[in-house]
C-alpha positions in Angstrom: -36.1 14.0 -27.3 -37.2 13.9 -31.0 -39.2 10.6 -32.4 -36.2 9.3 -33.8 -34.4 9.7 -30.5 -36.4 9.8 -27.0 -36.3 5.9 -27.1 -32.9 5.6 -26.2 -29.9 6.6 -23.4 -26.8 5.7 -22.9 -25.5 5.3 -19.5 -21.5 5.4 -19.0 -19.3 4.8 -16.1 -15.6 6.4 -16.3 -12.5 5.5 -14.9 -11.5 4.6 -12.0 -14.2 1.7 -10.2 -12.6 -1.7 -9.6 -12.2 -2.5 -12.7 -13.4 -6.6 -11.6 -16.3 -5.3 -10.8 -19.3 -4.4 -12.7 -21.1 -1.0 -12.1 -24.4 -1.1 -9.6 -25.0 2.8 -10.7 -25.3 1.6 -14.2 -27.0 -1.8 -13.7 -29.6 -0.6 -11.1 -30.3 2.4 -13.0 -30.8 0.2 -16.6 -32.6 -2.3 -14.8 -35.3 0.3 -13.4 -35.7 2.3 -16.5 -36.0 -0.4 -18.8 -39.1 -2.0 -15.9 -40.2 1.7 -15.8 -40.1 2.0 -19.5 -40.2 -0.8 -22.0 -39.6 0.4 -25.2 -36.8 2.5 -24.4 -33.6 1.2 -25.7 -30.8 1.3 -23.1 -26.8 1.2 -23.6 -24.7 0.8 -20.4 -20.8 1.3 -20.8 -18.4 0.4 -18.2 -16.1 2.0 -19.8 -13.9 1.5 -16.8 -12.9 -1.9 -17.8 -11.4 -1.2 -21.4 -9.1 1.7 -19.7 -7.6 -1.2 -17.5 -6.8 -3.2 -20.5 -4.9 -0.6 -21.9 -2.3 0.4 -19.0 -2.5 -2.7 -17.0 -4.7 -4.3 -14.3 -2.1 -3.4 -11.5 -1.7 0.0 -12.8 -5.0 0.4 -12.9 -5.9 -1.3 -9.6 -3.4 1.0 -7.8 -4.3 4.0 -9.4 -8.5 3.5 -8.7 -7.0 3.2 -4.9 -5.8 6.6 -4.4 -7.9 9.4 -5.2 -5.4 12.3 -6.2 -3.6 9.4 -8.6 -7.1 8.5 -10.5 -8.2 12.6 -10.7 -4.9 13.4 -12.0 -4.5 11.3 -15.2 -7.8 13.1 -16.4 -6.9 16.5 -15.2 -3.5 16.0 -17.6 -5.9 15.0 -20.3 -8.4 17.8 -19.6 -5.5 20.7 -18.8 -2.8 19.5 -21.4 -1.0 23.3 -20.5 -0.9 22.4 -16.9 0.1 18.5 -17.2 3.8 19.4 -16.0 2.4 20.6 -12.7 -0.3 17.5 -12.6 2.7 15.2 -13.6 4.5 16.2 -10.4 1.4 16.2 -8.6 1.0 12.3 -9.7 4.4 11.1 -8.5 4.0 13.1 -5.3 0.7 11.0 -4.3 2.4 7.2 -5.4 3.3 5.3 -2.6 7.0 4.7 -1.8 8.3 1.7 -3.4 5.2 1.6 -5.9 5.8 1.0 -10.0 3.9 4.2 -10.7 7.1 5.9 -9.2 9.0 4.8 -12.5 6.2 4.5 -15.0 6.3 7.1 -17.9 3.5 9.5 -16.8 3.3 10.9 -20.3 2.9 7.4 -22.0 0.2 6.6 -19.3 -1.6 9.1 -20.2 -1.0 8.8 -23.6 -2.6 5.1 -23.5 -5.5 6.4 -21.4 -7.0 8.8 -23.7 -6.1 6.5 -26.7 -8.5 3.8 -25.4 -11.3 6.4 -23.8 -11.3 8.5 -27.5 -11.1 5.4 -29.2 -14.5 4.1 -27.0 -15.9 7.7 -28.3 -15.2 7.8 -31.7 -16.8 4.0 -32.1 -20.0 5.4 -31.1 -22.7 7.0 -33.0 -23.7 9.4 -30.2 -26.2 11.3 -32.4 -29.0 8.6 -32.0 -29.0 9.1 -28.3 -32.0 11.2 -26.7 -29.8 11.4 -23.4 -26.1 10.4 -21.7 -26.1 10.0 -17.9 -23.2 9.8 -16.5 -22.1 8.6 -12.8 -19.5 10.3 -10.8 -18.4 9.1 -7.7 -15.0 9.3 -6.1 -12.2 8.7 -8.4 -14.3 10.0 -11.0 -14.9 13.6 -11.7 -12.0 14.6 -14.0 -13.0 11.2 -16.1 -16.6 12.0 -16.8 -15.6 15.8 -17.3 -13.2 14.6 -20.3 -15.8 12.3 -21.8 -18.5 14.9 -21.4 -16.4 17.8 -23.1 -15.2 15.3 -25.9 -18.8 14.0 -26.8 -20.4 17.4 -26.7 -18.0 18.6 -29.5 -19.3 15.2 -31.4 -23.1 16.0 -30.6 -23.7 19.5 -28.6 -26.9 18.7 -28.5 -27.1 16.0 -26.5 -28.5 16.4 -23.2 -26.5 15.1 -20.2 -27.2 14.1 -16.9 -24.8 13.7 -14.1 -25.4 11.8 -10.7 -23.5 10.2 -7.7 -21.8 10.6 -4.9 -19.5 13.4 -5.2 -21.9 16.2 -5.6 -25.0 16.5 -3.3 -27.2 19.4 -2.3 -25.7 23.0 -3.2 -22.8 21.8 -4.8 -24.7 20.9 -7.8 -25.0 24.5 -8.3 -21.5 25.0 -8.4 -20.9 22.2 -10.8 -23.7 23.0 -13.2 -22.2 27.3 -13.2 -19.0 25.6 -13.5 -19.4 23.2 -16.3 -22.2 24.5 -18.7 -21.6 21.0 -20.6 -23.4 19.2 -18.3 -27.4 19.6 -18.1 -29.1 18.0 -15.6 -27.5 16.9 -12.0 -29.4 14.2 -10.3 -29.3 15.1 -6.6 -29.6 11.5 -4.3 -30.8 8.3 -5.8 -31.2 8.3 -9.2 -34.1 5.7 -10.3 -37.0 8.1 -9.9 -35.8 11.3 -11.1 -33.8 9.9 -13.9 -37.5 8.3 -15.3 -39.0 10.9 -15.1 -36.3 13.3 -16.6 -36.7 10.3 -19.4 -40.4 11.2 -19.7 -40.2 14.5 -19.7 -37.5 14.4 -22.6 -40.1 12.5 -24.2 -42.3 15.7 -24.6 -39.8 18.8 -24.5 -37.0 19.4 -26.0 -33.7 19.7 -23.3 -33.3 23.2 -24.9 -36.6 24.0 -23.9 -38.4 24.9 -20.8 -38.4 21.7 -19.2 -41.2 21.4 -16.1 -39.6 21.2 -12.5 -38.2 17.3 -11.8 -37.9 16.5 -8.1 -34.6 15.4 -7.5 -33.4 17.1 -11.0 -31.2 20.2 -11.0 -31.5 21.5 -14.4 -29.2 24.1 -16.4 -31.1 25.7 -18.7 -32.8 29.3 -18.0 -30.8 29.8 -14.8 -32.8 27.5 -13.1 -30.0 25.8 -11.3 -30.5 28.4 -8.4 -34.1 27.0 -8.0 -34.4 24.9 -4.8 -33.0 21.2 -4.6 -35.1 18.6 -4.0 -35.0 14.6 -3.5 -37.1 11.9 -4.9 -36.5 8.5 -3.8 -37.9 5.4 -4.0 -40.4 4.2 -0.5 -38.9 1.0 -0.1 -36.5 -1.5 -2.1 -38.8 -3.7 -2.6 -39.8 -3.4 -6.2 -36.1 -3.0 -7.6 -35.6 -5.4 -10.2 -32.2 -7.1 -10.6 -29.7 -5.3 -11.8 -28.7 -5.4 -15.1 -24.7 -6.4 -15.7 -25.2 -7.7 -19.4 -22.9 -4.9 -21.1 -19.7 -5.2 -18.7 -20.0 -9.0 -19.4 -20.1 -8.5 -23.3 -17.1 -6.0 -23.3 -15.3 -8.4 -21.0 -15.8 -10.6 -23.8 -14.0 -8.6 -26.1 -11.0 -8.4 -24.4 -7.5 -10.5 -24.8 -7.9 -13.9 -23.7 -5.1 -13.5 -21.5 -6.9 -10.3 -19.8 -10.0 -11.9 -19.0 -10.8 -13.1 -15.3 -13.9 -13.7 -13.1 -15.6 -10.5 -11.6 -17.3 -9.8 -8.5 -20.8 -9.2 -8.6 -21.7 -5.9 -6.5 -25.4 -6.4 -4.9 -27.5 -4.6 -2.2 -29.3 -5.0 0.4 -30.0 -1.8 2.1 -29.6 1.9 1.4 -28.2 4.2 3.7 -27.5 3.6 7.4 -29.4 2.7 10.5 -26.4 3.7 12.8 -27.7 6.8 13.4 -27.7 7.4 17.7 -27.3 11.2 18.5 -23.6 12.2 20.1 -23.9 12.8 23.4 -23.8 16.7 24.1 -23.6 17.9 20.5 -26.1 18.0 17.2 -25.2 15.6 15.4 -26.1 11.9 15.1 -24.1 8.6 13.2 -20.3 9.0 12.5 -18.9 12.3 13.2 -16.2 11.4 10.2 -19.2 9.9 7.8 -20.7 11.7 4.7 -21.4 8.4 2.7 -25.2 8.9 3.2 -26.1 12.7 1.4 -27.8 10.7 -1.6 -30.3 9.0 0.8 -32.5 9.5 3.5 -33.0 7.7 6.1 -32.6 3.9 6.1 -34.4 1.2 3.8 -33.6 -2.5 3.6 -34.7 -5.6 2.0 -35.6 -8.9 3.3 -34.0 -11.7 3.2 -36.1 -13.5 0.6 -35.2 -10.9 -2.1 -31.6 -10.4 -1.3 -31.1 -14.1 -1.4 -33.2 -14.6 -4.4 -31.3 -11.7 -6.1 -27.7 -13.5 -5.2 -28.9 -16.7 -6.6 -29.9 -15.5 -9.8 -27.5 -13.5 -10.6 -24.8 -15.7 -9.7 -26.8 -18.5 -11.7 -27.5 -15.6 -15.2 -23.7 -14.8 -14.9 -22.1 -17.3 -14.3 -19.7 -15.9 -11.2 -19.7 -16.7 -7.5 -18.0 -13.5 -6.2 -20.4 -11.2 -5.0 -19.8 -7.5 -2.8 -22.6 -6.8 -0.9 -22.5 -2.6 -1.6 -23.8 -1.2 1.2 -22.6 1.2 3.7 -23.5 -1.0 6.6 -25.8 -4.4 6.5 -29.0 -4.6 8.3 -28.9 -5.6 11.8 -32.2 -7.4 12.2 -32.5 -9.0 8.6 -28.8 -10.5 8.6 -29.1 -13.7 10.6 -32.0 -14.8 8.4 -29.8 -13.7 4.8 -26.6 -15.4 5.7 -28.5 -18.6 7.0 -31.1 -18.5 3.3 -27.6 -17.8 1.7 -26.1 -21.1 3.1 -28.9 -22.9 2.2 -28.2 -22.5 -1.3 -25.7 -24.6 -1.4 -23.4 -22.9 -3.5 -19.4 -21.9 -2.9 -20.0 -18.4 -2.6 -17.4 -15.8 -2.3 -18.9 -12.7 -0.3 -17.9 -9.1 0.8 -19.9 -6.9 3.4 -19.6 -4.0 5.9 -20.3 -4.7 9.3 -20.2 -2.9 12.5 -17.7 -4.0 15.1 -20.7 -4.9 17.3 -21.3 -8.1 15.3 -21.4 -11.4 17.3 -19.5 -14.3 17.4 -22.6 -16.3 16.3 -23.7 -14.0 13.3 -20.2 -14.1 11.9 -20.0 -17.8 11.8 -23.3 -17.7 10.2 -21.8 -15.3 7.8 -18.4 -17.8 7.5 -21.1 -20.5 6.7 -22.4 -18.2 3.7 -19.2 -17.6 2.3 -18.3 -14.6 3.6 -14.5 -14.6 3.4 -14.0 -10.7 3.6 -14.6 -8.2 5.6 -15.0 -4.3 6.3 -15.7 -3.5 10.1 -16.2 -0.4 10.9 -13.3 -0.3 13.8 -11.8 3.2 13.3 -9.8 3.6 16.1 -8.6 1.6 19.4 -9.1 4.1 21.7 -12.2 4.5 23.5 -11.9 7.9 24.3 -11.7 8.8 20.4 -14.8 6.1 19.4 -16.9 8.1 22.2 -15.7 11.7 19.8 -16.3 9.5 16.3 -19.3 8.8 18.0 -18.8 5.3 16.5 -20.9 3.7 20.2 -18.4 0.9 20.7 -15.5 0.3 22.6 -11.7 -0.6 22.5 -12.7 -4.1 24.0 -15.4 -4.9 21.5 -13.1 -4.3 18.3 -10.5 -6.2 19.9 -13.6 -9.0 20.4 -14.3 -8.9 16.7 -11.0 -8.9 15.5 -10.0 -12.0 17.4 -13.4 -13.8 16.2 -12.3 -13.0 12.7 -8.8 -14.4 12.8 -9.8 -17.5 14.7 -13.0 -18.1 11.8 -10.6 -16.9 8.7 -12.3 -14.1 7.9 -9.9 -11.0 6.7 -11.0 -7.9 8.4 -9.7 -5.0 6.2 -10.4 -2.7 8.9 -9.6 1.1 8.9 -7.7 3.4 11.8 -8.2 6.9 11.3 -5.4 8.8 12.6 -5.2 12.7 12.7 -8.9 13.2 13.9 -9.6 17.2 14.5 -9.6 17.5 18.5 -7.7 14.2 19.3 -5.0 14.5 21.7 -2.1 13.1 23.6 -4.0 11.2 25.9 -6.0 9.8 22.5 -2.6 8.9 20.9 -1.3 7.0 23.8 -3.8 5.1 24.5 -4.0 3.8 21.0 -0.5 2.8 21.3 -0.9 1.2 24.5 -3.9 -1.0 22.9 -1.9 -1.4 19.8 0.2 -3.9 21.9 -3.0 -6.1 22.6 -3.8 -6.2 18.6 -0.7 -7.3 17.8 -1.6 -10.7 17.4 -4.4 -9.8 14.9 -4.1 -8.8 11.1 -3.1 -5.0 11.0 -5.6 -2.2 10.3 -4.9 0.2 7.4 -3.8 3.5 8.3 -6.4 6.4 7.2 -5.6 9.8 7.4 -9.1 11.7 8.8 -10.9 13.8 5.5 -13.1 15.8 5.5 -16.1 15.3 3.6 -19.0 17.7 3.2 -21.9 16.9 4.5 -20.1 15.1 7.3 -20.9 15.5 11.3 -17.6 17.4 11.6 -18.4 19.8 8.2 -21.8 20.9 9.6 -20.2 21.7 13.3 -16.7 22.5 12.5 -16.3 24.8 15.7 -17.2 21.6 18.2 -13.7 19.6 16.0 -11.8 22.6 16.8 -11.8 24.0 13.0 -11.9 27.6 12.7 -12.5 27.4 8.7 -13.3 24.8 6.2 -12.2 25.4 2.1 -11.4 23.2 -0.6 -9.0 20.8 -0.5 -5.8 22.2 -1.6 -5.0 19.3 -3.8 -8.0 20.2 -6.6 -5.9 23.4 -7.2 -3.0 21.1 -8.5 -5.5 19.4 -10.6 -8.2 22.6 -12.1 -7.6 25.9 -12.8 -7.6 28.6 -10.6 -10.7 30.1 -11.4 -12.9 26.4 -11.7 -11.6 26.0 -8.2 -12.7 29.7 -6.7 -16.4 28.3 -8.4 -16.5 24.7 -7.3 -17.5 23.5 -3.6 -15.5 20.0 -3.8 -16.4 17.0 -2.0 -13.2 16.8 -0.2 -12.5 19.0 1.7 -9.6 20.5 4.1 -9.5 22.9 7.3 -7.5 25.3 9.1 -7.4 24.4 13.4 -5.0 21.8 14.4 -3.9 19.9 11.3 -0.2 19.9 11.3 -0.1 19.0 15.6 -2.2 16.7 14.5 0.4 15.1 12.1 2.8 15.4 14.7 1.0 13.5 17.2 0.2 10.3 15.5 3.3 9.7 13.9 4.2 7.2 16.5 0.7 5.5 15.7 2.1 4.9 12.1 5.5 3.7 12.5 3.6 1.3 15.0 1.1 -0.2 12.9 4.1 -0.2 10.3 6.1 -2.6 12.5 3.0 -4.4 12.6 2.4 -4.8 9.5 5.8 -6.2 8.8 5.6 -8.2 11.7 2.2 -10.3 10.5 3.8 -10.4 7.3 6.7 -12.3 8.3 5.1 -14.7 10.8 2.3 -15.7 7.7 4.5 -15.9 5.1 3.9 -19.2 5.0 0.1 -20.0 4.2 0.1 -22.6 6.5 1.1 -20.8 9.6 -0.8 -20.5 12.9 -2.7 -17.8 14.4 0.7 -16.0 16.1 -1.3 -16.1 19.3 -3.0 -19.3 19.9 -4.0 -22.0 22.2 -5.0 -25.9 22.2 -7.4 -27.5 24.5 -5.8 -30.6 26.3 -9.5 -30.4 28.9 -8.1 -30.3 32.1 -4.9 -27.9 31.1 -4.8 -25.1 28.2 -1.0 -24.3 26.2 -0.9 -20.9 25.0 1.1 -20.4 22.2 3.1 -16.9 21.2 4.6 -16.8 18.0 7.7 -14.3 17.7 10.1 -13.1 15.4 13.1 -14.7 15.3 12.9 -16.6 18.2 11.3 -19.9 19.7 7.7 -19.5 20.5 6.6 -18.7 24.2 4.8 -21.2 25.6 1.8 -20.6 28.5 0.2 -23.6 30.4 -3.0 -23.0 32.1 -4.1 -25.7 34.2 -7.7 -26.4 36.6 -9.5 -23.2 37.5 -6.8 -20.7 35.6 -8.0 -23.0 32.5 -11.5 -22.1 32.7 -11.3 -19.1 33.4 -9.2 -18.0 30.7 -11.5 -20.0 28.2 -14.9 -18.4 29.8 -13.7 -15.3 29.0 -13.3 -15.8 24.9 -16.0 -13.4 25.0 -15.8 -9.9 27.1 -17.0 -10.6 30.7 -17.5 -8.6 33.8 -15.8 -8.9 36.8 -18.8 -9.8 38.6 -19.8 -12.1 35.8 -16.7 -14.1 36.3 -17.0 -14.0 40.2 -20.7 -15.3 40.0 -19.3 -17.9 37.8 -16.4 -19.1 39.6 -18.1 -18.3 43.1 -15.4 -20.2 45.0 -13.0 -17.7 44.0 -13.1 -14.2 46.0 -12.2 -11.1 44.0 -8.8 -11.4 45.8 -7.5 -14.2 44.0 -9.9 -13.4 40.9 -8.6 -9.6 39.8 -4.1 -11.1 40.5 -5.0 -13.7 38.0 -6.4 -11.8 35.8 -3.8 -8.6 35.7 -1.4 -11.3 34.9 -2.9 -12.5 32.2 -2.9 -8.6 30.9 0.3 -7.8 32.0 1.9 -10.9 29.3 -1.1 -9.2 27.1 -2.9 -12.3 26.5 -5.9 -11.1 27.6 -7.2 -7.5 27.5 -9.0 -5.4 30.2 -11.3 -2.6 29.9 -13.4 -0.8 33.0 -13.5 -4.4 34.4 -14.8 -6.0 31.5 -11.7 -8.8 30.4 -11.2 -10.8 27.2 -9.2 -13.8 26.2 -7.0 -13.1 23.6 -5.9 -16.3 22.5 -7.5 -17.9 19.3 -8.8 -21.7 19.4 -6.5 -24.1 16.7 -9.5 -25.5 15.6 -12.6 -22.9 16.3 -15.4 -25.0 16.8 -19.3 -23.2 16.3 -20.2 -21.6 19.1 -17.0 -21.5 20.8 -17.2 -18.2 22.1 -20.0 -19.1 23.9 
């Protein structure tokens, strides 16, 4: 950078984040630069939010849900000669029943690039030393658009790219590929983005910039050197992020469009589910590739995360905060949600959890404020978990999605369906434990990607793929030859697909019915669990709601009663014989099949769990 310049970046974040949410890319990354460097002036656009004014929160919201919907507005911007085709594309992707069906594609993208060219015509992007720009999924052909129209502004300014959609030697690719861009961060972006800043400092981006670990670099044909990492030790030292420009262009919106955001926040990086799959060579998820920007696992402690919650709940005013990482800590999580309590506020939290997570922990977490959840559930047959290598079972997800409608917490909850290798057996046991869920809120449906850097992209042969390419979908949305060049994220496969497809349509019309059925038995707010009970001490009533009829009603009475209720948790057979010693197995294991057989309680290898929900959950009352 020259004098005038190498004291200031801008940082931007394109379409399509939640737009109620402020960017952690941005706010981490102005947060550590401006610690790291003082004088340096920093501007951080979320320009995210401004595009959601302009076509509509719901529009917006729905768009930023659906990959191939939030690429394709762009790619019509960026490829005006292949819009037609993209157009098409678009509709093809909304979801039956949806407003984008009907909207006027051409008008939507009309008002798109009319607020994203107005944001770049307001700025003076001559006095900035360097842009860095985050792309992570929903993203790409945003950034690309504002990168190609500011470079005709300013071609000299350098720019830096980072995020989640381009790890390791696809960075080459997307440096050959789009000469526009300068620098690619590869992982976490703190370190080498400082030191990219220092360096600008001295050189010129035109020049011979020294090497950068963790900074893949354009010039000189240098992006063929070898990629590197640099990342931070521990979290420790991260100063608060910095969410002062989304809050000041919040303010400048319509009255009418303004609204409360949620505050994103971290407390670890990566994931510490990492056990080995039993016979093959891989370890953690054999469907995950949310961890190629770290490595290994780092966490904070408890002080700092709640610290960190408090104040910037307190600086912005907001009590909505999305805890962003890929899967909370294990070991520091009892002591956060209790320090969280303690601070006596009416929080509104979000985390990911695995479906291993006790009773006890998620009323601590209830406590907090946690109202929302993601568990990592992924399927409800064990036989697949053991392949997704996920190390629970069918009975433990049933566990924690009982605990959470009986606390209030909404599990959002994902079943992949279509996994490469599943099979008959697979399908039918989901279905057949599909009937035991039934009283829970429904999981979403998720079609299995594949994602580079994933378990099944490293060993494709041991999932059954013979070859893995490029999602066919990017050819809808880039040229012919930027796809031959590019090595996408997503990715697709030839092997079993379209059986696949075949085989779990059952699964989907099942958890369809579901859906509708929750629906209708909670459409009053008010409603009760639709399978519950209430405690009358020396007899138990089970209640079953059902759809247009009277409830079925259950009376448990003496030892049938304590039974059912010592089993709100998952018990052993010979944990329930050495409870109830004067009962043999003989009248045991009858009582209990019935109880399965009118599915109000669930079985698996001997292991049985009450199904019913308490009226009034009292702590500890799984116990």
């Amino acid at each position: 950078m020259n004098e005038n310049k190498k004291n200031s970046v801008v940082l931007v974040s394109a379409p399509w984040p939640l737009y109620n949410r402020p960017s952690i890319q941005l706010a981490a990354l102005k947060a550590f630069l401006q610690n790291r460097h003082p004088d340096l002036k920093i501007a951080a656009y979320h320009i995210y939010l401004k595009v959601a004014e302009s076509i509509g929160y719901n529009n917006y919201q729905e768009i930023s849900e659906r990959t191939w919907l939030a690429e394709s507005v762009y790619a019509a911007l960026l490829y005006p000669e292949r819009r037609n085709l993209i157009e098409n594309f678009f509709f093809s992707n909304a979801k039956a029943g949806s407003d984008l069906r009907s909207i006027d594609f051409k008008s939507l993208a009309k008002k798109v690039a009319k607020a994203t060219n107005q944001f770049i015509d307001e700025i003076n992007w001559k006095r900035f030393g360097l842009a860095g720009f985050s792309i992570c999924l929903c993203q790409l052909t945003a950034t690309l658009y504002f990168i190609n129209r500011i470079k005709k502004k300013c071609p000299a300014l350098p720019v830096v790219v980072g995020g989640s959609m381009f790890a390791g030697d696809g960075i080459f690719n997307l440096l050959k590929t789009f000469p526009q861009i300068d620098f690619a961060v590869n992982g976490e972006g703190e370190l080498p983005l400082s030191r990219l800043v220092d360096y600008l400092g001295k050189f010129s981006a035109h020049q011979e910039t020294p090497s950068i670990p963790g900074i893949v670099m354009q010039q000189s044909g240098r992006c063929n050197a070898p990629i590197t990492r640099s990342q931070l030790d521990d979290l420790r030292g991260l100063p608060l992020p910095d969410y002062d420009d989304y809050f000041k262009l919040l303010q400048t919106l319509n009255q009418e469009n303004t609204f409360f955001p949620t505050l994103p926040a971290e407390i670890s990086r990566g994931c510490w589910w990492q056990r080995p799959a039993a016979g093959n060579n891989y370890s953690g998820c054999a469907f995950c590739n949310l961890n190629l920007q770290w490595k290994g696992y780092r966490t904070k402690k408890a002080e700092q995360v709640v610290r960190e919650v408090k104040q910037i709940t307190a600086s912005y005013r907001t009590l909505s905060v999305a805890f962003m990482d890929n899967l909370i800590p294990l070991k520091e999580s009892e002591a956060i949600f209790e320090q969280l309590s303690g601070l006596d506020k009416d929080l509104r939290l979000f985390c990911e959890i695995r479906a291993v997570t006790s009773r006890q922990l998620l009323e601590k977490m209830k406590s907090a404020g946690v109202n929302k959840l993601q568990i990592g559930i992924e399927a409800l047959s064990t036989r697949l978990l053991e392949r997704l290598n996920k190390g629970t079972k069918t009975i433990q997800n049933l566990e924690v999605m009982k605990n959470c409608e009986e606390l209030g917490l909404v599990n959002s909850s994902n079943l992949i369906i279509q996994f490469p290798g599943s099979n008959y057996d697979d399908v039918e046991e989901t279905l057949q434990n599909l009937e035991f869920a039934l009283w829970f809120r429904p999981m979403r449906v998720v079609k299995f990607w594949l994602g580079t850097g994933s378990p099944v992209w490293k060993d494709p042969k041991a999932f059954g793929i013979q070859t893995v390419f490029n999602h066919p979908s990017w050819s809808r949305l880039f040229p012919v030859d930027v796809v031959k060049r590019m090595d996408f994220m997503i990715k697709s496969y030839r092997g079993d697909r379209l059986v696949q497809k075949k085989l779990w349509r059952p699964v989907k019309a099942k958890v369809r019915s579901w859906e509708k059925m929750y629906a209708e038995l909670h459409r009053n707010p008010f409603s009760p669990p639709i399978l519950s009970y209430r405690d009358g001490k020396d007899f138990l009533i089970i209640y079953q709601r059902r759809l247009q009829a009277e409830a079925m009603t259950h009376r448990l009475v003496g030892a049938s009663r304590e039974i059912y209720l010592f089993c709100r948790q998952r018990r052993n057979l010979k944990s329930i014989m050495e409870r109830f010693p004067r009962f043999g197995e003989d009248r045991l294991v009858p009582f209990l099949r019935t109880m399965v057989g009118k599915k109000l309680m669930y079985e698996e290898n001997h292991e049985y769990l009450s199904l019913a929900v308490s009226v009034r959950p009292r702590s500890g009352s799984a116990g």
